[in-house]
ZAVOGU-775521 format. One record per residue: residue in three letters; z, x, y of N, C-alpha, C in turn. Coordinates in steps of 0.001 Angstrom, whole numbers. Each point is the difference from the previous one (the first is absolute). Layout:
% ZAVOGU-775521
PT code     nzz     nxx     nyy    cazz    caxx    cayy     czz     cxx     cyy
PT  ALA       Z       X       Y       Z       X       Y       Z       X       Y
...
% end
This chain:
% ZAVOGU-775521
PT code     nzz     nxx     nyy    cazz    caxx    cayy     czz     cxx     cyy
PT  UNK   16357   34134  -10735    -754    1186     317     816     969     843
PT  UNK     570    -747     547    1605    1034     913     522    1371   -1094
PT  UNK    -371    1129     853    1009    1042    -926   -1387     732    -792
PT  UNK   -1394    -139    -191   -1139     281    -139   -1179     769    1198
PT  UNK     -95    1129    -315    -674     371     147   -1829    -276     255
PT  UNK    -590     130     718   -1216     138     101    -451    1051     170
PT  UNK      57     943    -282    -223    1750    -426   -1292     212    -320
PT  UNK     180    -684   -1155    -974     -95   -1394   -1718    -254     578
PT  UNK     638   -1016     657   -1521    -909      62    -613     209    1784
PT  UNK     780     555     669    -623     325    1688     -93    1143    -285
PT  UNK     785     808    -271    -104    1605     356   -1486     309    -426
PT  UNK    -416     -30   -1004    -893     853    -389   -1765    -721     801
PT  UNK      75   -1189     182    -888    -470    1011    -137     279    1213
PT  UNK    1204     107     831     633     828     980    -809    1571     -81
PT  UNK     563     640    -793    -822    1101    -192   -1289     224     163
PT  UNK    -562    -918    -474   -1539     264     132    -223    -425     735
PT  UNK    -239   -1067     791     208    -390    1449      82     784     555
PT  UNK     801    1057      68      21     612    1364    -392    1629    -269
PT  UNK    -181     111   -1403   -1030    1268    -689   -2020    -528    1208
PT  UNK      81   -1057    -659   -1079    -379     409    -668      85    1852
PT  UNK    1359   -1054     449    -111    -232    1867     736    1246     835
PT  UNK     858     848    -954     648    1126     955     -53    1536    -732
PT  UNK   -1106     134    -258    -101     915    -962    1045    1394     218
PT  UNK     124     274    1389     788    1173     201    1051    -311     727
PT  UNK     500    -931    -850    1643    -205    -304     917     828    -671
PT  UNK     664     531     224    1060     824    -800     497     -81   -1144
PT  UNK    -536     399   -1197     914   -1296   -1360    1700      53      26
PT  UNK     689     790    1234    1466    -682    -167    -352   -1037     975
PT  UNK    -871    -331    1172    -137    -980     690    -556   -1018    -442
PT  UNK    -707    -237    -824    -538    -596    -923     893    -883    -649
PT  UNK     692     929   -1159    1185    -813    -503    1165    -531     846
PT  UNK     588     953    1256     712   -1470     840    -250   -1344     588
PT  UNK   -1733     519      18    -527   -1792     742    -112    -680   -1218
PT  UNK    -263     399   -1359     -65    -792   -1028    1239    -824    -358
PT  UNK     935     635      24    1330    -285     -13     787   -1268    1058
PT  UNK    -544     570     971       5   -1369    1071    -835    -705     -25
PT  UNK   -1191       1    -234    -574   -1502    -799     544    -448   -1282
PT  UNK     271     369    -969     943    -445   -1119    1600    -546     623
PT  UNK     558     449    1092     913    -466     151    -164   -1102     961
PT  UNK    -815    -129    1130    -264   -1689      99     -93    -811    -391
PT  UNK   -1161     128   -1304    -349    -958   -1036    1603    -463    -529
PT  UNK     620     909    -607    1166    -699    -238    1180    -910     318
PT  UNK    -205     457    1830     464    -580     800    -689   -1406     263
PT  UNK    -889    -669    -390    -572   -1073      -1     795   -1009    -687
PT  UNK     -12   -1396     814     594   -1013    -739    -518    -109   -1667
PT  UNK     518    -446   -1224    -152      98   -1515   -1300    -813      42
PT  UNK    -241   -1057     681   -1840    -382    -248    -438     595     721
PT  UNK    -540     445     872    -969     874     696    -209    1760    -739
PT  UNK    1660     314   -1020     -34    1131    -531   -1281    -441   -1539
PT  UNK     475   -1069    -301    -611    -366   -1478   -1958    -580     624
PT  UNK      95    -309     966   -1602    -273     481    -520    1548    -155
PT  UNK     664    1202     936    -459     876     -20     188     813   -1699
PT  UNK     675     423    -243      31     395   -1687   -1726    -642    -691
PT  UNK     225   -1361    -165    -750    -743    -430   -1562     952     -64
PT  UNK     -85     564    1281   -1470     482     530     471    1502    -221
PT  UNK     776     469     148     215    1294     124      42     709   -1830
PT  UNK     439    -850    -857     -33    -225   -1376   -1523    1141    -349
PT  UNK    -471   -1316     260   -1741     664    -470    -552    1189     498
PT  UNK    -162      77    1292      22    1455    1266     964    1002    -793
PT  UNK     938    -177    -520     620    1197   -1039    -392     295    -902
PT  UNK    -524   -1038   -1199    -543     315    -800   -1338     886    -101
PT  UNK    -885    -276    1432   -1070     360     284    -127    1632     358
PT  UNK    1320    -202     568     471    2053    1136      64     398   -1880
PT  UNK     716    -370   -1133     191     647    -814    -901     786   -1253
PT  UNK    -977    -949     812   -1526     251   -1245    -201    1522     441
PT  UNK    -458     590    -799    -551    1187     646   -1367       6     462
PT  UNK    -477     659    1127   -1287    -192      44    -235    -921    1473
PT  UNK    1028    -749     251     175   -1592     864     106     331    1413
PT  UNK    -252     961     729      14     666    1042   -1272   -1024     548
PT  UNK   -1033     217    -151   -1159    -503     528     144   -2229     413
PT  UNK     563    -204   -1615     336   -1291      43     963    -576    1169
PT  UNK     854     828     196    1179    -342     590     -62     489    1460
PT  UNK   -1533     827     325    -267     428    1246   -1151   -1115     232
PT  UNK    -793    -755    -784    -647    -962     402    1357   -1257     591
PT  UNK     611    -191   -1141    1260   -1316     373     111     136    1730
PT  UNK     420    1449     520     775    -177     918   -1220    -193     996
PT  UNK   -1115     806     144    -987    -423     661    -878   -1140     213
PT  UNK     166    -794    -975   -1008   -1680    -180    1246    -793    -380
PT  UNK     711    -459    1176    1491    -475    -575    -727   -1578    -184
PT  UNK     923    -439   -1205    -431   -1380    -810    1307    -778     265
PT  UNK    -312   -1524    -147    1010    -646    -229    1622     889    -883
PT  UNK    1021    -854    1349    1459     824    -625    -602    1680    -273
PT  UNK    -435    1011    -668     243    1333    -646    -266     329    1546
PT  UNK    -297    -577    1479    -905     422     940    1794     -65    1010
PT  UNK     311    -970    -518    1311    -402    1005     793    1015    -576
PT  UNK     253     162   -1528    1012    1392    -647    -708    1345     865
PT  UNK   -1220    -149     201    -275    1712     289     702    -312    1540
PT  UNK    -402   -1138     782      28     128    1305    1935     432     390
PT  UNK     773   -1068    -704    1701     279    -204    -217    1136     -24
PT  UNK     -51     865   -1050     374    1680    -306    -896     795     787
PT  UNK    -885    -251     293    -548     757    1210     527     -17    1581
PT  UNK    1040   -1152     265     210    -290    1434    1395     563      70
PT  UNK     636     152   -1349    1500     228     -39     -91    1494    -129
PT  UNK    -849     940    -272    -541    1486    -335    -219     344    1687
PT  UNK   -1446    -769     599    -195     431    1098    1325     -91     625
PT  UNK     909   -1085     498     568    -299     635    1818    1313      29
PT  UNK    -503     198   -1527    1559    1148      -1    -940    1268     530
PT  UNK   -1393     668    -522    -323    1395     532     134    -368    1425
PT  UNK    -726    -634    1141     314     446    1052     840    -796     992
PT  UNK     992    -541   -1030    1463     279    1104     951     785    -585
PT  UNK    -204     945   -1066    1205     732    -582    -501    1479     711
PT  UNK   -1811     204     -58    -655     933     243   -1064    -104     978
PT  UNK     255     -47     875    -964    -728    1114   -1399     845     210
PT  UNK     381    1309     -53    -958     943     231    -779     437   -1055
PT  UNK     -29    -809   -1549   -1091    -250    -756   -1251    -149     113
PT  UNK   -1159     414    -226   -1639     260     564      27   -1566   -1366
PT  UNK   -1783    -786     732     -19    -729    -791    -603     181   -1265
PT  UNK     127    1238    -977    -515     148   -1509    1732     274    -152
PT  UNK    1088     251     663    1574    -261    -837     122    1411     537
PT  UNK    -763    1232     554     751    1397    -355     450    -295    1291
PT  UNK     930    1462     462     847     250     698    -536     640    1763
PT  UNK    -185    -537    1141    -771     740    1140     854    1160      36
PT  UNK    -657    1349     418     184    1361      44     657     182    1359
% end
């Protein structure tokens, strides 16, 4: 799995995630925290990368439906076995880059005046 990407399958969960919990996020800020959650994940030892894939698999397929906004805003809110631990990972690695990259972030993601 070395030399692979996880792009594919965090980013776009990532996205909504934080469409959803930071609504007035910046979409270039947006896409750098996405990016740094995709690049942890990779940074993960090769089983803990393939546990997460595993779950993150389906959660992609799901961001891709059209329409799946609502579905995928229940997921993150009524977290279930594992899809609850994937939201909680990409949600802690998101919070954790906006406010130490951007400290002075309000908590819906926009920018204090």
């Amino acid at each position: 799995m070395a030399g692979h990407t996880s792009r594919g399958l965090v980013r776009p969960f990532a996205q909504r995630l934080l469409l959803a919990d930071l609504p007035g996020l910046s979409p270039d800020r947006r896409d750098e925290v996405s990016d740094f959650a995709v690049r942890r994940v990779d940074d993960l030892p090769s089983v803990l990368r393939l546990g997460v894939h595993v779950i993150a698999a389906p959660m992609r397929l799901l961001a891709a439906v059209p329409g799946s906004g609502n579905a995928i805003l229940w997921l993150i809110h009524h977290p279930l076995p594992l899809i609850g631990e994937y939201v909680r990972m990409v949600r802690s690695l998101a919070y954790t880059y906006v406010w130490e990259h951007w400290p002075q972030t309000l908590p819906d993601g926009s920018v204090a005046s």
